[in-house]
Each structure stands twice: as C-alpha cells, then as structure tokens.
C-alpha positions as a Python dict, from the first residue, in 0.01 Angstrom:
ca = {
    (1, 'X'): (0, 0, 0),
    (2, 'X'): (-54, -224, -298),
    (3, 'X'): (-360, -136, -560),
    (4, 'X'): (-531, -494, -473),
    (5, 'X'): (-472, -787, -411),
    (6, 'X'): (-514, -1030, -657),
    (7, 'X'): (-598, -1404, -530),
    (8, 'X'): (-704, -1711, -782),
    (9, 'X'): (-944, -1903, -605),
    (10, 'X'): (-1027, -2270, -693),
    (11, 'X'): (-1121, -2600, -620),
    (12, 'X'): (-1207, -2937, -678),
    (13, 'X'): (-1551, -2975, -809),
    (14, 'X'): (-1718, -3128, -417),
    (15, 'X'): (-1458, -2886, -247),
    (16, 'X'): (-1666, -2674, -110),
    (17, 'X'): (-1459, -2343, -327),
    (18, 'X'): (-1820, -2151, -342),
    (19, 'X'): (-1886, -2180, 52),
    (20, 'X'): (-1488, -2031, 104),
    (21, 'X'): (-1611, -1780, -182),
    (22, 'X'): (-1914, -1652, -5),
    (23, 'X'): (-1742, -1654, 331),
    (24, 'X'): (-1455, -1431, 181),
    (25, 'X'): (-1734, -1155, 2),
    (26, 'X'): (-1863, -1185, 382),
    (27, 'X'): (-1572, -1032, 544),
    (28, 'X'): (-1494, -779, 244),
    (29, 'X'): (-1322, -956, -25),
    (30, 'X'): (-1379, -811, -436),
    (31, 'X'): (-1526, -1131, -599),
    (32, 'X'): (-1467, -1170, -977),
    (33, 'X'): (-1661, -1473, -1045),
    (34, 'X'): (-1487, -1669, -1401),
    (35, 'X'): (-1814, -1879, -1410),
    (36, 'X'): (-2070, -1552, -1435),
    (37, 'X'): (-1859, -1367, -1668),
    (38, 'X'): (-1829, -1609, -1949),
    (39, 'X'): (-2232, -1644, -1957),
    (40, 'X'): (-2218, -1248, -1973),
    (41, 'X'): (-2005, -1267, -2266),
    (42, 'X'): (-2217, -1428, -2447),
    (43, 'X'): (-2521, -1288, -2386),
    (44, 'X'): (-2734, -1164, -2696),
    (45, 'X'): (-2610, -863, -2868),
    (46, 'X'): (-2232, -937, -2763),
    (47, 'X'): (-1935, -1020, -3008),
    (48, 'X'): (-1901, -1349, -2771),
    (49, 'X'): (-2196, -1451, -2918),
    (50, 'X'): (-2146, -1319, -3294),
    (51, 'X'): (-1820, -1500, -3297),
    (52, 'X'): (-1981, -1808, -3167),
    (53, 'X'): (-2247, -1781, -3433),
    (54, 'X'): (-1969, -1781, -3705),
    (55, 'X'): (-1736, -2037, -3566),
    (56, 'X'): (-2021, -2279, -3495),
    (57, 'X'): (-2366, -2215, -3728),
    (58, 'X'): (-2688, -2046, -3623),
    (59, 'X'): (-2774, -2408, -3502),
    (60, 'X'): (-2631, -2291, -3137),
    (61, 'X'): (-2907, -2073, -3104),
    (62, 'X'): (-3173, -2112, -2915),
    (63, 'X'): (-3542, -1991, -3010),
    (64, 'X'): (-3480, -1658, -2867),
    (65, 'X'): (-3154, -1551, -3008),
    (66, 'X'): (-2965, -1683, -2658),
    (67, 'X'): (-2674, -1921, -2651),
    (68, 'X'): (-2851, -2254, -2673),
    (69, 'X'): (-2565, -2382, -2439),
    (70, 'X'): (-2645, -2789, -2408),
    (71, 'X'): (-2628, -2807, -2776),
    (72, 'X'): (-2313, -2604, -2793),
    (73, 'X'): (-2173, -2834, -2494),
    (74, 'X'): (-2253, -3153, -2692),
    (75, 'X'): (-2081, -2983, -3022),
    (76, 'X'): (-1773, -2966, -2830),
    (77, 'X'): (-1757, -3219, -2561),
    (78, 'X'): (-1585, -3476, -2781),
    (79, 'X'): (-1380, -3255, -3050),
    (80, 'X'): (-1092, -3108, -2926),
    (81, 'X'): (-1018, -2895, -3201),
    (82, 'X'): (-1376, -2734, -3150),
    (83, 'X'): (-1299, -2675, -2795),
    (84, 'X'): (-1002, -2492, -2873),
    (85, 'X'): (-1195, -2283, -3093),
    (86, 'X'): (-1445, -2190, -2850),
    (87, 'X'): (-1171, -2136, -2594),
    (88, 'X'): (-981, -1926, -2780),
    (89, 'X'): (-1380, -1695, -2842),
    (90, 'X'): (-1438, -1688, -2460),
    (91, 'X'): (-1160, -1703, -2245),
    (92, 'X'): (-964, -1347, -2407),
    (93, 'X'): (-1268, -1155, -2366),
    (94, 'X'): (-1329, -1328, -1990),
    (95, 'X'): (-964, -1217, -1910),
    (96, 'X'): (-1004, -861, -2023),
    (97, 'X'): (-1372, -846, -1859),
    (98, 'X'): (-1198, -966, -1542),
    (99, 'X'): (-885, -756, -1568),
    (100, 'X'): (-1129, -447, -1586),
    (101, 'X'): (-1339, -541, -1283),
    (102, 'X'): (-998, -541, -1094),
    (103, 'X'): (-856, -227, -1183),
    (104, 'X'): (-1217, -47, -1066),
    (105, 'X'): (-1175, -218, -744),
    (106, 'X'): (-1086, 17, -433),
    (107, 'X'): (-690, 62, -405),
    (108, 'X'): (-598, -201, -112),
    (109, 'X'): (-855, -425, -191),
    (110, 'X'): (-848, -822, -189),
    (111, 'X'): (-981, -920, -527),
    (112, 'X'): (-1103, -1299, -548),
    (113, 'X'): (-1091, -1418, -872),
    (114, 'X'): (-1340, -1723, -871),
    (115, 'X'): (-1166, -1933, -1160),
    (116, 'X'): (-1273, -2321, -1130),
    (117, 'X'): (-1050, -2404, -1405),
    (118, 'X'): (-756, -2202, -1296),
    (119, 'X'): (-508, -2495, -1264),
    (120, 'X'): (-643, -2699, -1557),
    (121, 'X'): (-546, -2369, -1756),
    (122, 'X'): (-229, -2275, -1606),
    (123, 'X'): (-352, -1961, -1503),
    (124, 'X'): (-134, -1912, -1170),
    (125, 'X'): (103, -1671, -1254),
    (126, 'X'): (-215, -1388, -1346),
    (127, 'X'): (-265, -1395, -933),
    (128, 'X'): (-41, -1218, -601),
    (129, 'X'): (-157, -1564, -450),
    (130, 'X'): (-394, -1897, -538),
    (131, 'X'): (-616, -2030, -278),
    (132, 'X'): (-667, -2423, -292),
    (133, 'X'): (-984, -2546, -131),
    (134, 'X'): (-912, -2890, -114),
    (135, 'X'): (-1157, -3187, 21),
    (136, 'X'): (-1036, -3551, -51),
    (137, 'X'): (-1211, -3761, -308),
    (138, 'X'): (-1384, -3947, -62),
    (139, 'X'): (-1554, -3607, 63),
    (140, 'X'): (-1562, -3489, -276),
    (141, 'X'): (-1782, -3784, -374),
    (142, 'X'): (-2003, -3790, -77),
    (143, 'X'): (-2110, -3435, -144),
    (144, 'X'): (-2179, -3441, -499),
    (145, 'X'): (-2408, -3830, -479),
    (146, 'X'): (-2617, -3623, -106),
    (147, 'X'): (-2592, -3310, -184),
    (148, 'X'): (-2641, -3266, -519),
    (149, 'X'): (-2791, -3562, -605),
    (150, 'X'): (-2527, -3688, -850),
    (151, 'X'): (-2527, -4041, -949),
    (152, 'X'): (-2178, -4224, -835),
    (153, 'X'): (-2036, -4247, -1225),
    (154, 'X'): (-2122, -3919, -1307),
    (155, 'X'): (-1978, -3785, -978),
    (156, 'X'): (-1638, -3992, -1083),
    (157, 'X'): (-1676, -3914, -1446),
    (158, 'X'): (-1703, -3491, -1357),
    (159, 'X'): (-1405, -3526, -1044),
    (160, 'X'): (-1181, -3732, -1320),
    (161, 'X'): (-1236, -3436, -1582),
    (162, 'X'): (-1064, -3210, -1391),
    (163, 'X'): (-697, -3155, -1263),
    (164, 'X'): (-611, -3432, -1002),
    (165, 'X'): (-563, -3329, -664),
    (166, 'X'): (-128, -3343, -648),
    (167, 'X'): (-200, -3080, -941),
    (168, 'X'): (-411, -2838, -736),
    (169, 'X'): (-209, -2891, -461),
    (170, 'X'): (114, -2810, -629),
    (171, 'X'): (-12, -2462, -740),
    (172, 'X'): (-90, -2375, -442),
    (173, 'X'): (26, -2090, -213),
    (174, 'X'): (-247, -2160, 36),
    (175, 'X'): (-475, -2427, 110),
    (176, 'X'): (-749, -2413, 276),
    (177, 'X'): (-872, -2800, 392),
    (178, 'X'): (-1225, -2854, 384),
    (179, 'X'): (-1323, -3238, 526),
    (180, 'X'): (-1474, -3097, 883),
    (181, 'X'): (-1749, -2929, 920),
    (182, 'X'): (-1891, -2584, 830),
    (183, 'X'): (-1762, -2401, 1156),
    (184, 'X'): (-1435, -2538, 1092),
    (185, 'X'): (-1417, -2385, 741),
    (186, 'X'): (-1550, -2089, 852),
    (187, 'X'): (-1251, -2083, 1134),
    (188, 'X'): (-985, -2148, 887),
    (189, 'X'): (-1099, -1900, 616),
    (190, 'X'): (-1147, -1597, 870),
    (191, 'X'): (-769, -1671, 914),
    (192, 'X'): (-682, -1692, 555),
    (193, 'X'): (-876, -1352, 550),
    (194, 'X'): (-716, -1175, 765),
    (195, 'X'): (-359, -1242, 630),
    (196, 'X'): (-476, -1118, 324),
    (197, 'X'): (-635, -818, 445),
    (198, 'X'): (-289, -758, 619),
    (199, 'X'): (-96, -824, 306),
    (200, 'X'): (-325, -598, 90),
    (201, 'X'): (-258, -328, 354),
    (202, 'X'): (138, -354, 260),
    (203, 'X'): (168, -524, 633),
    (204, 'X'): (212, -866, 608),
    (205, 'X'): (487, -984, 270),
    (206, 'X'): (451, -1338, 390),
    (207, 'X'): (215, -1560, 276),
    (208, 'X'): (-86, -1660, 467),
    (209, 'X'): (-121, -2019, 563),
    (210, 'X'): (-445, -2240, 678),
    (211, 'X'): (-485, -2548, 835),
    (212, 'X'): (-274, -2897, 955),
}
C-alpha cells in the first residue's frame, strides 16, 4: 500500500473544479484546499502576515489588524515585481502547510489537493496524478454571466488571466469533462473515484481515465 495518494486538482475558472471537489470529499477523498490555506496564513498573529506588513507598509491593514486584502490586490495587480514578492511570502508557507496536512492523512488515503493555480505555477510534478476539470469556454462563460452574475468582459477578462485550456489539458493525467449536466458529472467522477481508491490501495498502477 502507498501512504496516500496525492492528486492536484484544478480547473478553469466556470469548470465546475469545486462541484468535482465536493463530490470527491463525498465518497472519502482528503481535501487540502490551496484557496483556504493561504487566507489562514495570513491571518492575524501569523508570520504571513508580519512579512506582508514589512514587504508592503501597515497601509495593507485593515482597521482590525486583518489583511485588508482588496487594497493589497490593487497594490499588486499591475506590478509584477510586487507580485513576485508576495508570492514568494505566501506560496512556501502554503506548500509546507499543505505538505503537513498530507503526511497526517490516514496511510492509503486519496489526498485532493485543491490548487486553482496549479498549472499557471507549474506545480504538476508535487502530485501521484492531476485531475483536469475541463468545460469549454462557451460553458465556462455561460456559467460565470447566470450563475454568478458576472458581466461578459469581466467573465473574459478573469477566463483570459488564467492558463488557456491546451495548457490545462496538457498537464493532465485525467480529465474529467464537465459540459452535461450535474448527473453526468457526478457519473464520471464516481469513476475517477474509484480508480483512485484502487490505486491508493496498491491495486490499480494504471491511471484512471474519465469521459469521451
């Protein structure tokens, strides 16, 4: 038996990665969500935040000693040096929080790591496998203008910030298509999920596969 499994899990934004994420936490799955940890890190009283303090002003700070994080955002959204520097703060101390998380998970486990940036990062080679939800732009946009209420540019402007599609795709071991409906996800996941339960158990050495 292997100690866990380790899967990178990501997505377009639209995708549908946190439905696929719930599902797999639903049949058992160790989630290790990137997005919750690096608001941890931050949180008063942590060195995130001290070095964030020193490496940006006390100006990031909101009224009650919390990250003030739309001010930070619009202190780095257009200076790439600055993002670098704020990078380089958060992402060592989201690896090691993450890497610790894994090794207390059960021996044989399946350990999601929820990373939406995983790609854009080059992050592949930290995982046993990476799951690819992928929805096409068309789907992608529909979802973010009804269901979240996006406006059309700033749908486009948020898809085009991320890694293109061919990019995801290409670091992917498994996809997992998500343009149907919700039972159809649901379908396709419980068979990801059971390959990887299967290969976590030292059973299955090939790689699980989903959909057309």
């Amino acid at each position: 038996m292997v100690s866990v499994l380790s899967v990178g899990l990501t997505g377009g934004i639209g995708a549908g990665k946190s439905e696929v994420s719930r599902l797999l936490v639903s049949y058992g799955a160790v989630l290790i969500d990137s997005d919750r940890i690096s608001r941890e890190v931050v949180e008063p009283g942590t060195e995130g935040l001290a070095a964030i303090v020193s490496a940006f002003g006390p100006e990031v700070l909101a009224a009650d000693g919390s990250l003030d994080r739309p001010r930070l955002g619009a202190l780095v959204f257009a200076d790439e040096e600055r993002r670098r520097t704020l990078n380089g703060i958060v992402h060592p101390l989201v690896r090691e929080r993450s890497a610790a998380l894994q090794a207390a998970a059960p021996p044989g486990s399946v350990v999601v790591n929820d990373v939406p940036l995983l790609v854009e990062n080059g992050l592949q080679a930290l995982y046993d496998l990476v799951l690819v939800v992928d929805a096409s732009p068309a789907t992608q946009l529909s979802r973010l203008t009804g269901d979240r209420g996006m406006s059309e540019a700033d749908a486009r402007a948020r898809m085009a910030a991320q890694a293109t599609r061919e990019q995801r795709l290409a670091a992917a071991d498994v996809v997992i298509p998500n343009d149907g409906t919700r039972e159809e996800l649901a379908a396709r996941v419980r068979e990801v999920w059971q390959s990887l339960e299967r290969r976590a158990r030292g059973e299955a050495p090939e790689r699980p596969t989903a959909g057309d």
